[in-house]
N, CA, C and O of each residue as an XYZ file, in Angstrom:
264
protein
N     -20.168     14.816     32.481
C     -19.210     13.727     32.347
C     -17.869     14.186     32.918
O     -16.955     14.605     32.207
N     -17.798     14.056     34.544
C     -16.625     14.407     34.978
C     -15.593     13.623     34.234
O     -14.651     14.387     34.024
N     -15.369     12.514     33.776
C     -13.937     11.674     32.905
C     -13.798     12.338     31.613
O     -12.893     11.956     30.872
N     -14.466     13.152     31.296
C     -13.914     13.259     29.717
C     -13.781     15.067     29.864
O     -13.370     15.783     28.951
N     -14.205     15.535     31.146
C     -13.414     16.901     31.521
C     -11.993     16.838     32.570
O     -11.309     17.804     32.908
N     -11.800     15.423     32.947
C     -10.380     15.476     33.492
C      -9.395     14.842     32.347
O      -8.189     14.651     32.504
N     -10.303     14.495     30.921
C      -9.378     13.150     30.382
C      -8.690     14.879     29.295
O      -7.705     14.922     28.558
N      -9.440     15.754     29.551
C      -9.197     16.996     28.127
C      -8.519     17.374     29.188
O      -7.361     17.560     28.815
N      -8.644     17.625     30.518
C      -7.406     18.268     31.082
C      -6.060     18.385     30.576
O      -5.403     19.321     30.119
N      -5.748     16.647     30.879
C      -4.631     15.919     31.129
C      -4.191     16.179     29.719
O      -3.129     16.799     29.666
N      -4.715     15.875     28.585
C      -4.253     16.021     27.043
C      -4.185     17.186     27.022
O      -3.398     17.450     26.113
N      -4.639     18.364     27.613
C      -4.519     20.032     27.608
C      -5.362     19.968     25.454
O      -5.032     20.483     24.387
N      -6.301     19.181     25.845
C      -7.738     19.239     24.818
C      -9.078     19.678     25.100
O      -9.664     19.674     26.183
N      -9.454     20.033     24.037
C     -10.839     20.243     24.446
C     -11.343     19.098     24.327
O     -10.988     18.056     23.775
N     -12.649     19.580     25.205
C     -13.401     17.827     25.377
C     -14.201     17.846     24.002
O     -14.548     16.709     23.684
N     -14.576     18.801     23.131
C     -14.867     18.373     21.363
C     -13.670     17.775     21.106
O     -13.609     16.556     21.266
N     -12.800     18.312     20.778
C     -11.630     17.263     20.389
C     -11.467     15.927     20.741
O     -11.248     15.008     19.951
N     -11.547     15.869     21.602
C     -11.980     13.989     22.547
C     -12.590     13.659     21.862
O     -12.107     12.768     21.163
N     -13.822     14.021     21.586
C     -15.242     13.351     21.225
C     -14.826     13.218     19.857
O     -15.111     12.126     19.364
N     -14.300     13.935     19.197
C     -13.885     13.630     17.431
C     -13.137     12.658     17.352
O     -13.236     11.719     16.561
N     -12.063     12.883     18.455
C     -10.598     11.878     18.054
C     -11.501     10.349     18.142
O     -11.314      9.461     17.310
N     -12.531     10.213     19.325
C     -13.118      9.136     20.085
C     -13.698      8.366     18.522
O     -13.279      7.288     18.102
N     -15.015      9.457     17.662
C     -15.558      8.851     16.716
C     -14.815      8.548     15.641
O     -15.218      7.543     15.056
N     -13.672      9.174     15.079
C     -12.666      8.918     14.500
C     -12.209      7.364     14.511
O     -12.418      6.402     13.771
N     -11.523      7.572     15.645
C     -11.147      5.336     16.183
C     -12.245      4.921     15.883
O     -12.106      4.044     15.030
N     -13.464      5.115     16.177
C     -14.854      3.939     16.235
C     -14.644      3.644     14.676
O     -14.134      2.694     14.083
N     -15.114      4.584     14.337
C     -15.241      4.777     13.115
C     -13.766      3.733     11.922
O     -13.948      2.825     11.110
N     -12.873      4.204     12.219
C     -11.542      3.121     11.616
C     -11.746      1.979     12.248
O     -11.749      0.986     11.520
N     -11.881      1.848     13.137
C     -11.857     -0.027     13.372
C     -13.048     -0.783     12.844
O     -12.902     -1.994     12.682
N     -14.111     -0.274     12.579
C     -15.547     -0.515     12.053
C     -14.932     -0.816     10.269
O     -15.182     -1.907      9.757
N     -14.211      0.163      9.539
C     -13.964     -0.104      8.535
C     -13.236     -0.977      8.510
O     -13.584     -1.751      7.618
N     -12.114     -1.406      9.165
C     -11.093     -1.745      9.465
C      -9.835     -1.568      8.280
O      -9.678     -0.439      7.815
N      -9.070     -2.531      7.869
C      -8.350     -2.271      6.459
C      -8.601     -2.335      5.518
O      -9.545     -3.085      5.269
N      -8.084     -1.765      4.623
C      -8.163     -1.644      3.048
C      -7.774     -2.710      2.884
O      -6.632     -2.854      3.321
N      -8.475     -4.136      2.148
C      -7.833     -5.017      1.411
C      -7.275     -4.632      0.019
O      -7.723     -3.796     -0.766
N      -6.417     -5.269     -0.081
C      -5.629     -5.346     -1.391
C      -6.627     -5.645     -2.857
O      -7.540     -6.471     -2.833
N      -6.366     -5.033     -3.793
C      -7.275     -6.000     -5.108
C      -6.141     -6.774     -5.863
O      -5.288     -6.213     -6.551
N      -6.223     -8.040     -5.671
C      -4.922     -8.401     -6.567
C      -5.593     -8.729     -7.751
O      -4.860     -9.412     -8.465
N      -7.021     -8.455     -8.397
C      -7.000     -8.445     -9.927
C      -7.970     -9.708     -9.576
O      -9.079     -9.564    -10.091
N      -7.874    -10.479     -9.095
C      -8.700    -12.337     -9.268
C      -9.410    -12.254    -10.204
O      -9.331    -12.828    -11.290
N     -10.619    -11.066     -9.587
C     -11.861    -10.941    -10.645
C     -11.574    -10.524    -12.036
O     -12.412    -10.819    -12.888
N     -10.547     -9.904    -12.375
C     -10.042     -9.759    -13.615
C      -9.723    -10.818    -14.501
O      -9.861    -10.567    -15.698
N      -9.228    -12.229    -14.097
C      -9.140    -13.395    -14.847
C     -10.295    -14.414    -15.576
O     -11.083    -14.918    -14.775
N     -10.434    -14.681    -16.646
C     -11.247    -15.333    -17.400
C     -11.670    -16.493    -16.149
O     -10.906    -17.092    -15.394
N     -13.225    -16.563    -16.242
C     -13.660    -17.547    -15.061
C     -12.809    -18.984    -15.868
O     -12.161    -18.952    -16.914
N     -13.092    -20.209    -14.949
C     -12.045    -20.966    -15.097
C     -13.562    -22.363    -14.370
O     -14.157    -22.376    -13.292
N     -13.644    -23.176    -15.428
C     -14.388    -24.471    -14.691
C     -13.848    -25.942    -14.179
O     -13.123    -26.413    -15.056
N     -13.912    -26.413    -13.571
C     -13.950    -27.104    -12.482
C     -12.888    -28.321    -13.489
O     -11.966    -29.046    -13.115
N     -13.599    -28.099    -15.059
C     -12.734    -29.098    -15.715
C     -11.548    -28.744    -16.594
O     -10.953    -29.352    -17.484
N     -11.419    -27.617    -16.069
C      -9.893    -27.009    -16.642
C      -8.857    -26.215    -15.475
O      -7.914    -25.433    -15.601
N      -9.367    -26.679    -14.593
C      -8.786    -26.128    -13.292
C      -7.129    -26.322    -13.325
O      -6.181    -25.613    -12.987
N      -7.282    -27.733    -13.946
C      -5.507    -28.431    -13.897
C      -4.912    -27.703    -15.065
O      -3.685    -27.712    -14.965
N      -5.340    -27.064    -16.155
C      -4.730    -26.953    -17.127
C      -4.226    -25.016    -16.764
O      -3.150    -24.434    -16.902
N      -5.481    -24.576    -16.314
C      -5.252    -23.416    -15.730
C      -3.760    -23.156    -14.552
O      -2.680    -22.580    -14.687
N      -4.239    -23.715    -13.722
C      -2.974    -24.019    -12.571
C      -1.713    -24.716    -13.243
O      -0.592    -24.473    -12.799
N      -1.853    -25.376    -14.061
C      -0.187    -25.370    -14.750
C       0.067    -24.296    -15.591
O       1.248    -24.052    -15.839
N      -0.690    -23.693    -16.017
C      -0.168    -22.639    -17.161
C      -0.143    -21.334    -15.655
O       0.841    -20.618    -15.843
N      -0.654    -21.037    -14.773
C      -0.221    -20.452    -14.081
C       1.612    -20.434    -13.373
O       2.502    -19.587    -13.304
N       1.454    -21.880    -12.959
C       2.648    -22.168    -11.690
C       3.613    -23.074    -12.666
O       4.773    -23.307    -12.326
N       3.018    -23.619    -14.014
C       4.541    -24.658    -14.751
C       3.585    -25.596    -14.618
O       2.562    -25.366    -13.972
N       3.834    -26.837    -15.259
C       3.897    -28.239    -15.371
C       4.205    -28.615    -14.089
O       3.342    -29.434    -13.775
N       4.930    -28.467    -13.226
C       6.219    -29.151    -12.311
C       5.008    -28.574    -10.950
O       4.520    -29.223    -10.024
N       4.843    -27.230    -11.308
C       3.905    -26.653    -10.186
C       4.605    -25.536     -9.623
O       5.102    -24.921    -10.567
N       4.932    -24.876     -8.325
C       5.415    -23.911     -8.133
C       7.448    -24.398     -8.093
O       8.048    -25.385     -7.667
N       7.829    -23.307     -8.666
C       9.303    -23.963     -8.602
C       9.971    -22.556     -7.458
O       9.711    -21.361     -7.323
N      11.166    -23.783     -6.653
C      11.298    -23.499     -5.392
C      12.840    -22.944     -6.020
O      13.672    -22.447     -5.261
């Protein structure tokens, strides 16, 4: 693979080092980010017929205040 013995040149790397840094990136973009846990699943489930009573005791009566 003449490109990845001129690409370790140029970085003054070894071409193992390439190949790590290379699976490294694959590897992070495949996971991609850490989402956040903001807890959701932690809240008492909530049915379809208390949804309104839930969402006001969340945000107020009024709803979100600006």
């Amino acid at each position: 693979m003449q490109a990845l013995k001129a690409a370790a040149r140029r970085r003054h790397q070894s071409e193992a080092e390439l190949i790590r840094e290379g699976v490294q990136r694959i590897l992070a973009e495949e996971n991609g980010p850490v989402m956040p846990d903001f807890g959701i699943l932690d809240a008492e489930p909530v049915t379809a017929a208390e949804i309104d009573a839930a969402l006001a005791a969340g945000m107020g009566a009024a709803g979100i205040e600006r």
